[in-house]
C-alpha positions as CSV (number, residue, x, y, z in Angstrom):
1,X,9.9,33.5,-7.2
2,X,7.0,33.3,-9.6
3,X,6.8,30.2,-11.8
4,X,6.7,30.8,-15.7
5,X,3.7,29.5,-18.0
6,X,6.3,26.6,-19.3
7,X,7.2,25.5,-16.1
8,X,3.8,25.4,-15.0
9,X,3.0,23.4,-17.7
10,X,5.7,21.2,-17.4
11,X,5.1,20.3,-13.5
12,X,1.3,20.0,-14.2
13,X,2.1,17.2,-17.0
14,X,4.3,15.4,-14.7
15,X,2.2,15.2,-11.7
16,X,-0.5,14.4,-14.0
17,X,1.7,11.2,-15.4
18,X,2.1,10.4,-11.9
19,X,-1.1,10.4,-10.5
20,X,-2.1,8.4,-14.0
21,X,-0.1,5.2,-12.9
22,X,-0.5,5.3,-9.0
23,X,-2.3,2.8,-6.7
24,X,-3.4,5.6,-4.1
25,X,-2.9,8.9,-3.3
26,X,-1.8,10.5,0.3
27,X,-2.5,14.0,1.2
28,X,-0.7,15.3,4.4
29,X,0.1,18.7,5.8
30,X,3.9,19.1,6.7
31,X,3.2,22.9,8.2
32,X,6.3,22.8,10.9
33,X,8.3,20.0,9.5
34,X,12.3,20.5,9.3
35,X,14.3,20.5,6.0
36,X,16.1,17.4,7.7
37,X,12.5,15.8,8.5
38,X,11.8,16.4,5.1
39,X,14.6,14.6,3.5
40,X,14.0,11.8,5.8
41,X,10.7,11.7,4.4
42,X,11.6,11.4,1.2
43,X,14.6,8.4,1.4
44,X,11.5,6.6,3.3
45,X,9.3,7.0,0.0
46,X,11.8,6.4,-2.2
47,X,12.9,3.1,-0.5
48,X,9.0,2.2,-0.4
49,X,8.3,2.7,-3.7
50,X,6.4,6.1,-3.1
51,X,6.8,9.2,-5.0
52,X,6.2,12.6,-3.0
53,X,5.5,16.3,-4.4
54,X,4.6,19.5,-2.9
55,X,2.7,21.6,-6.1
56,X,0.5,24.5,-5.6
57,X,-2.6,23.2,-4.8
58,X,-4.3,25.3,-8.3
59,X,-1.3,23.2,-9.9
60,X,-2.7,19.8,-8.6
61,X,-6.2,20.6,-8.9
62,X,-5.2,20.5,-12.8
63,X,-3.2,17.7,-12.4
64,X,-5.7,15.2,-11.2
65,X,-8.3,16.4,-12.8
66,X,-8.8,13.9,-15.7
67,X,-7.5,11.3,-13.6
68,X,-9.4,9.0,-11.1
69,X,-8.2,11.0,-8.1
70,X,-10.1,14.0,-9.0
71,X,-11.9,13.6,-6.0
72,X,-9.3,15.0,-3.6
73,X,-9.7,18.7,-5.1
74,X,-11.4,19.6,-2.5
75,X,-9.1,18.3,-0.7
76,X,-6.6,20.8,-1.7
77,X,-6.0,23.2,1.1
78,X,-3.0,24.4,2.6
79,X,0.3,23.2,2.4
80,X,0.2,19.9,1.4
81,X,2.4,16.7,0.6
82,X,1.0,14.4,-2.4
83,X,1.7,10.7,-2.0
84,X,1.9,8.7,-4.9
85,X,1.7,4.3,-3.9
86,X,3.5,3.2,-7.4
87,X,3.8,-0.1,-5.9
88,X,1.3,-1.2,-4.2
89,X,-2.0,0.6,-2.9
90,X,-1.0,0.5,1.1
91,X,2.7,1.8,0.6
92,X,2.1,4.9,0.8
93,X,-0.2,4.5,3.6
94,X,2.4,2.6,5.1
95,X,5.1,5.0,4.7
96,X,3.4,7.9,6.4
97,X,2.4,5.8,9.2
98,X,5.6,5.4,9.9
99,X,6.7,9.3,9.7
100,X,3.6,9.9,11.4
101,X,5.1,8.1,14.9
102,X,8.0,9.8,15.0
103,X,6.8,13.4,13.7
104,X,3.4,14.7,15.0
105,X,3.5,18.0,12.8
106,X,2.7,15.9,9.9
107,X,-0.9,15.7,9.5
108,X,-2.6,13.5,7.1
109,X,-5.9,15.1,5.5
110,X,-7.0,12.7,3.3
111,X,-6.3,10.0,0.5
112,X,-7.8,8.2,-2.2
113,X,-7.5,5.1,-3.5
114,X,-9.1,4.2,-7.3
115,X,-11.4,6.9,-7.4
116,X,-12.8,6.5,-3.7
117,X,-12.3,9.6,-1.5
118,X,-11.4,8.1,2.2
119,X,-11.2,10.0,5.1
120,X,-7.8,10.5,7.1
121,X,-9.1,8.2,9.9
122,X,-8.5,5.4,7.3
123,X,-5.0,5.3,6.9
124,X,-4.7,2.1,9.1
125,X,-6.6,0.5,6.9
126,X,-5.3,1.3,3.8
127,X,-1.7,0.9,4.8
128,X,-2.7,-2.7,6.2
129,X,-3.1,-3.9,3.0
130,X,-0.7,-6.7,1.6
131,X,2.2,-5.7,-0.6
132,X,2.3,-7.7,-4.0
133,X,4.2,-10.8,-2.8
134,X,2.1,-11.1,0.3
135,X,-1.3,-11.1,-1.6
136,X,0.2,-13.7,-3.7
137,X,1.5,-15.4,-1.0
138,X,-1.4,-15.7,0.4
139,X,-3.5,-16.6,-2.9
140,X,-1.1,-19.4,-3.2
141,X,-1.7,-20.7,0.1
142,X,-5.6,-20.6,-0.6
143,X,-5.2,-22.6,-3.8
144,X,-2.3,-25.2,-2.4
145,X,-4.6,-25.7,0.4
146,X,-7.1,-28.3,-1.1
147,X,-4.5,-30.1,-3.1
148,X,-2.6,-30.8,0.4
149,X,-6.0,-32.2,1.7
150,X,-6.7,-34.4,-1.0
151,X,-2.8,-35.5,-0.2
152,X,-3.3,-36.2,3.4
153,X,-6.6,-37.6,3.0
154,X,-5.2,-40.4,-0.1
155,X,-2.2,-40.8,2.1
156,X,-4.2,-41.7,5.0
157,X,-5.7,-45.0,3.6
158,X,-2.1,-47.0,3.5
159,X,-0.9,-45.8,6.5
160,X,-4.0,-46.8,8.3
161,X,-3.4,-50.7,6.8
162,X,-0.1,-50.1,7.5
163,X,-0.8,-49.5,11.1
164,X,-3.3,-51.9,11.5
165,X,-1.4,-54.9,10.0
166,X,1.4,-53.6,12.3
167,X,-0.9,-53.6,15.6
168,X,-2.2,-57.5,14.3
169,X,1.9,-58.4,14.4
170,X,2.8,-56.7,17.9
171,X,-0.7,-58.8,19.3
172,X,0.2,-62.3,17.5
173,X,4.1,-61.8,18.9
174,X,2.7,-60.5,22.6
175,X,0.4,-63.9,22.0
């Protein structure tokens, strides 16, 4: 069934909206892939934070085109899944990692994240990268890390007196 001009329109706008406020972008090839795989593809995105579509590639060629993921284009072969990271830039890295293990008919081709083309061969790495609350975790750690130096380090003075006047009383009662 063909797709009319409006509707072409409409899904090029919304992919384009997508693809504006995303992290990183996912291709993969799901040639072979079930109905049922499928939908348990998607509840993983959606519970990740990830948004999937399958467009015509000419359909997402105009879609990213203005948008810092222009650089998948070519890219744009085949049947493809696009996966949008609205979360965090790993997530949806992270996601099809996971599909990946129990699926081997979906193939990940390539993925981008701000502007930078990466090949598929770095999908560890991307979906390795901290979430949100783990980069802030770990910031915070960094910056508490000092302060609880300078603690110890103050702290240490009195207890060493403490200890020493205590090692003078055990020697004079011993005595």
């Amino acid at each position: 069934m063909a797709l009319s001009f409006t509707e072409k329109e409409t899904i090029v706008a919304e992919v384009a909206e997508i693809a504006s406020s995303a992290h990183s972008v996912v291709l993969a090839e799901y040639a072979g892939l079930e109905s049922n795989d499928m939908n348990t593809l998607r509840d993983k995105a959606r519970a990740g934070g990830v948004r999937i579509r399958i467009v015509k590639n000419t359909l997402a060629r105009r879609a990213i085109e203005g948008t810092e993921y222009a650089c998948l284009q070519d890219s744009l072969v085949g049947p493809l899944i696009m996966a949008f990271s609205q979360e965090d830039p790993g997530s949806a890295a992270r996601v099809l990692k996971e599909f990946t293990k129990e699926n081997d008919k979906l193939v990940v081709t390539a993925l981008s994240i701000s502007g930078q083309l990466l090949d598929a061969s770095e999908l560890d790495r991307l979906a390795k990268l901290p979430t949100k609350d783990q980069a802030i975790s770990m910031l915070m750690s960094v910056m508490q890390a000092p302060v609880t130096k300078l603690a110890r380090t103050l702290n240490e003075v009195p207890g060493k007196l403490v200890r020493t006047v205590a090692a003078i009383r055990d020697d004079k009662q011993a005595a």
